[in-house]
N, C-alpha and C positions, 0 to 999 in steps of 0.2 A: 738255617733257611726257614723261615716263616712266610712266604709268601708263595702264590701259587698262580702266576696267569695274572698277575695282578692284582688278585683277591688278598687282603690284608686281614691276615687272620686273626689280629689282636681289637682289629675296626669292627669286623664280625662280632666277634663275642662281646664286647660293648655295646654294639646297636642290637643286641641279643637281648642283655640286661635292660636296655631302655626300653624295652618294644615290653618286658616283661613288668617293669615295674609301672608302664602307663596303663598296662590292661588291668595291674591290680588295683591303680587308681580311679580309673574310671568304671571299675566295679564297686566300688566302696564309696564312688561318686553318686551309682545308681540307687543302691540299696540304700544311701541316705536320702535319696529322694522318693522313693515308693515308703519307705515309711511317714515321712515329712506328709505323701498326699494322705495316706491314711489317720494318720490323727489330726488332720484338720477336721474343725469344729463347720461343717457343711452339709446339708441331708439335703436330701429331695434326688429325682430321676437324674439331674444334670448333673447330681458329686457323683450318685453311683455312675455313670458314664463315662467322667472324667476322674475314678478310680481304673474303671476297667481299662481306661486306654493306657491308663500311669503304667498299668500292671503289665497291659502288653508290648508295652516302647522297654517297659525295664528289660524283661524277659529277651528282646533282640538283642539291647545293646550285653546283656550275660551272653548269650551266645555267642557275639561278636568277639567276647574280650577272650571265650574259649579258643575262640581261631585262632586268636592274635597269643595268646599263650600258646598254644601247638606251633604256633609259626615262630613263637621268638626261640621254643624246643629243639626246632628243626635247624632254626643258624649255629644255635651253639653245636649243636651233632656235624651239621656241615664242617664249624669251626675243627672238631676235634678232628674228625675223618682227613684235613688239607694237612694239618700238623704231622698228623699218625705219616700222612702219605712224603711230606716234604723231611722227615730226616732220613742223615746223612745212610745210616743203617738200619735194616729191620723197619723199614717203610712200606714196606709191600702188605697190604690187606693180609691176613691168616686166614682168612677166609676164599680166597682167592684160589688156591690148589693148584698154583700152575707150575710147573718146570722149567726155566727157558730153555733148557735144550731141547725141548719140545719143540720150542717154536721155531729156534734156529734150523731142525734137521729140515722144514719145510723150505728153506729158504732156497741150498743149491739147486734145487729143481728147478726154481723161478727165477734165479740170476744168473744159473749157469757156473754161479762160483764156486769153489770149495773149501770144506771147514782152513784145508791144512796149507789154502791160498796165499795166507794172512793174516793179522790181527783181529782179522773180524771178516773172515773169507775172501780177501780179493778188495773190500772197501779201504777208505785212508784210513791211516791212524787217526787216533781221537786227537793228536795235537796239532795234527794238520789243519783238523775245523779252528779251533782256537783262534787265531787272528781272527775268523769270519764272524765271531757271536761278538756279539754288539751288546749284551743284558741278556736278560733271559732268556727274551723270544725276539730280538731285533741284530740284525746284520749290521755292520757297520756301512757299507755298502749294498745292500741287495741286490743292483745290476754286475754284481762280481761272481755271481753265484749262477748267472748264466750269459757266459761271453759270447755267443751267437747272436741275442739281441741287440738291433741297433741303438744309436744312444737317443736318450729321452730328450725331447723338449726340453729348455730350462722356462718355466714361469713363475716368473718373481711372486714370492710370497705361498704358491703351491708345494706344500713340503708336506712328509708323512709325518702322523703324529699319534700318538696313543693319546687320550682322552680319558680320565679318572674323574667317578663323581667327586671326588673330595680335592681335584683342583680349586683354586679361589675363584676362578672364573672360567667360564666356556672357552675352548678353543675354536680360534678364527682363522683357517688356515687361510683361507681369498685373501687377497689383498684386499678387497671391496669391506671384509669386516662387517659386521652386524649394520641391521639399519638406522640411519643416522635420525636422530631426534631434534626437531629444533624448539627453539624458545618461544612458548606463549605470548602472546601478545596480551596488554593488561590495558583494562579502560573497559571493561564490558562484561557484566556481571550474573551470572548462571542462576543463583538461586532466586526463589520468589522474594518480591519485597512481603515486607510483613504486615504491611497495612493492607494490599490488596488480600494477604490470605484469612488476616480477618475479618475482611468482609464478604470473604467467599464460606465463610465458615459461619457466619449470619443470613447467609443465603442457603444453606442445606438446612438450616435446624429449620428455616420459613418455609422450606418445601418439605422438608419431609413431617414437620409437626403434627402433619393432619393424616400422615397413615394411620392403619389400623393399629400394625405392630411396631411399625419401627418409631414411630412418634413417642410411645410410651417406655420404649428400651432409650431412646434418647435422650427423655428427660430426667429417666432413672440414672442415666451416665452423669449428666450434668446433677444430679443431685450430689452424686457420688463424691464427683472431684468438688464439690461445694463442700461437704460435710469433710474431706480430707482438708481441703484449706483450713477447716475452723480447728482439727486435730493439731495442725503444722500452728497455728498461731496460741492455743493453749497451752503448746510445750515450750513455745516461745516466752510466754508470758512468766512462765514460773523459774525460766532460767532467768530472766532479765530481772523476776524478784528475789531471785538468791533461791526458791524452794527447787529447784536440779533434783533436790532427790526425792519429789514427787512426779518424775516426770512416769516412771513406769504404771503409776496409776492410769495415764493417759495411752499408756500402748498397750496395756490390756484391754481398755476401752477401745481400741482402735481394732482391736483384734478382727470382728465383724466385719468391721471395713474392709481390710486389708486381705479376708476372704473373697469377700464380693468384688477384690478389685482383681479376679482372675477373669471376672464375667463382664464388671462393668468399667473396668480401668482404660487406664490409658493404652498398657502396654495389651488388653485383652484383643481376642481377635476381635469386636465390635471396636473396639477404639481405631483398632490398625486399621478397619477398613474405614472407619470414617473419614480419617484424615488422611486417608488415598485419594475418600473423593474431595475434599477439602483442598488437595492438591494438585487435580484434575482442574477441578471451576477455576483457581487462580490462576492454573496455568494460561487455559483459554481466554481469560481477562488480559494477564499480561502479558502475554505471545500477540494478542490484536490492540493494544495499545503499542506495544511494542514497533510491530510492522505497521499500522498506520503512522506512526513520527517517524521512520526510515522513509517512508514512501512521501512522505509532506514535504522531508528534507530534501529529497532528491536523491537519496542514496539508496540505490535497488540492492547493491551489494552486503549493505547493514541490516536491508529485510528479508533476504534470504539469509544471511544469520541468525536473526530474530527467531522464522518459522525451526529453523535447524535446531535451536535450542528449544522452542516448545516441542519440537518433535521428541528430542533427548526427555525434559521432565516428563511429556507425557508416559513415555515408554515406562520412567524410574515410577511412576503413578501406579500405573499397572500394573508394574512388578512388583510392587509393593504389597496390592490388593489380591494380585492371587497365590501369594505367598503369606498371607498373614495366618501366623500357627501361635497358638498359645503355649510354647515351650517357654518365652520371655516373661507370661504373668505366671506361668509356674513356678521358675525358679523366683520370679521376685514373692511374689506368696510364701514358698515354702522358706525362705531363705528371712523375711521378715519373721515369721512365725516361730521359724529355730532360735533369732536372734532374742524376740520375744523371751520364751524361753529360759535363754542361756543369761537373759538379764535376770529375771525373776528368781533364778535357782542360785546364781552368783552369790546374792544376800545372804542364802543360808550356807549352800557350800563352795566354793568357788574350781575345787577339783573337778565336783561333778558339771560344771557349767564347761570347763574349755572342750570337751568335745561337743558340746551343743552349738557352743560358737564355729569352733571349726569345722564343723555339717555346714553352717550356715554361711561362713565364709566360702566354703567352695560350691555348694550350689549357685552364691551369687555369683561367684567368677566364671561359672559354666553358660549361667543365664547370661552376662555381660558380653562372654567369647562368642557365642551364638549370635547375638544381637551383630557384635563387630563386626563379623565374620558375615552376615547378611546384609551390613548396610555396605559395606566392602563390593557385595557381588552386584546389588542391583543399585549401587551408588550412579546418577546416569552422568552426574556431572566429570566422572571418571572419565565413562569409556569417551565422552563428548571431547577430553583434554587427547585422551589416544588420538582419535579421528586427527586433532588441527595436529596434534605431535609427527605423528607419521603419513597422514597422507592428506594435505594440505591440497583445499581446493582454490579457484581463483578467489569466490568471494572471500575469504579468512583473509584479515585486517594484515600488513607486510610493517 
């Protein structure tokens, strides 16, 4: 017997091992990135700052992985203590001290019974129950087990059940079953066109050119991704003339760049918010084009769609802008730079290059899971598909 209440003690001590070996990976996920901030080539107040935060995100998430190691400690100790306690003999804790005839002398007083009543003072024999255990902890009947109650209702589809996380699927014991989902309707399209957003995106750089600060950080972005296009098109050019193995020449030049693009990039928080509000202006362009050609057509029900979806982008707008964190230009920084790197050092030794790669391989996959994992939560075109999926109002298209 391995099993205790349901608890699978072989499930335990596997999800033991995993829970231990993710914490030692994403310790060695961290410490490759606090070192990666540290030798970048970056000075002034804003590296030291964006050192010291490196230093203090790493330090949590070491803490974290300490819990999560104490906790993967505690299923395997769980694991052992069900085992210890589920065989057939010699199961009983040694720590424990107890006598049962202890416990039993307590009994006649409370039942009235006596030891020399019976097999067990006055109760049935243990074969008696036998027909009545059902598995472990389930009856085959459980209205058998007290015949003074009157009989139950029968409702179709109401039956008792035990419920395991490692069923394939939730149990539904209603009849009624989980909530029904129906089919999207197709001919009408959620995201922004991309001519209006770039001309919504020729309209922020016209207003905000003339601020004091953000006119100057905006032009320095657009410089940026200018002077990266000319990097992308010389590495280009040397593959198309056969010279490939001068391209590392060009990504040490790029090195500079590819710092500043924690500050001035796309993925930096200045980019993220730009193109929040980038997606703001379009939206309110195409949300009032939108609803004025519903409303010209006659159709009130396609312009209350219209505002419903500008209401959706705008939300995804927002959330976008006050969630914008530089974990995405970190990892791509540090993860270009390892790659960097692990190119340059390959030439001479290639042993010592695969763990530089592989730093860089998994920072990017941290950076990339992040990014997924955030465009996943404040995705608006998502929750906008739930809304028509499950609770379908009159205007939505039939």
């Amino acid at each position: 017997m391995n099993t205790f209440w349901g608890c699978d003690t072989e499930a335990l001590t596997a999800l033991s091992e995993v829970v231990t070996g993710r914490a030692e990976q994403l310790r060695r996920l961290a410490t490759a990135l606090r070192a990666s901030a540290h030798v970048t080539t970056w000075c002034g107040p804003d590296a030291q700052e964006w050192r010291r935060r490196t230093d203090e995100a790493v330090q949590r998430v070491i803490s974290l992985v300490e819990t999560l190691r104490r906790l993967a400690e505690l299923l395997a100790s769980e694991a052992e203590e069900q085992i210890a306690c589920s065989r057939p003999e010699n199961g009983a804790a040694p720590a424990a001290g107890i006598d049962p005839s202890l416990v039993w002398a307590r009994l006649p007083r409370l039942s009235g019974a006596s030891r020399d009543s019976g097999p067990l003072g006055g109760l049935p024999p243990l074969d008696e129950w036998g027909p009545l255990i059902g598995g472990p902890i389930m009856a085959d009947d459980p209205g058998d087990l007290f015949p003074d109650l009157g009989e139950v209702p029968d409702i179709p589809g109401l039956r008792p059940q035990i419920w395991d996380p490692y069923l394939p699927r939730e149990p539904w014991p209603l009849p009624w079953g989980p909530p029904a989902a129906r089919d999207l309707p197709e001919g009408e399209d959620f995201s922004l066109d991309p001519e209006i957003l770039r001309e919504a995106q020729r309209d922020r750089r016209l207003a905000l050119g003339s601020l004091p600060i953000v006119g100057p950080v905006q032009l320095a972005s657009g410089v940026h991704e200018g002077v990266g296009d000319a990097y992308d098109r010389a590495e280009q050019m040397l593959e198309d003339a056969g010279l490939g193995g001068l391209t590392p020449v060009v990504s040490v030049a790029r090195l500079p760049h590819t710092v500043t693009g924690a500050v001035l990039g796309e993925k930096s928080v200045f980019g993220q918010a730009v193109s929040s509000v980038d997606q703001g202006i379009a939206n309110v362009m195409q949300t009032g084009e939108e609803v004025s050609a519903a409303i010209g057509d006659g159709d009130l029900a396609g312009a209350v769609r219209a505002g419903e979806r500008g209401i959706y982008r705008h939300t995804g707008a927002v959330a976008d802008l006050v969630t914008a964190t530089a974990v995405p230009a970190a990892a791509e920084t540090a993860s270009d730079i390892l790659g960097t790197g692990a190119e340059l050092t390959g030439r001479v030794s290639p042993e010592a290059a695969a763990p530089l790669r592989e730093a860089a391989q998994s920072v990017r996959e941290a950076g990339q899971a992040w990014e997924r994992t955030h465009d996943r939560l404040t995705d608006p075109e998502r929750y906008y598909d739930l809304r028509r999926q499950y609770a379908p109002m009159p205007w939505d298209p039939r």
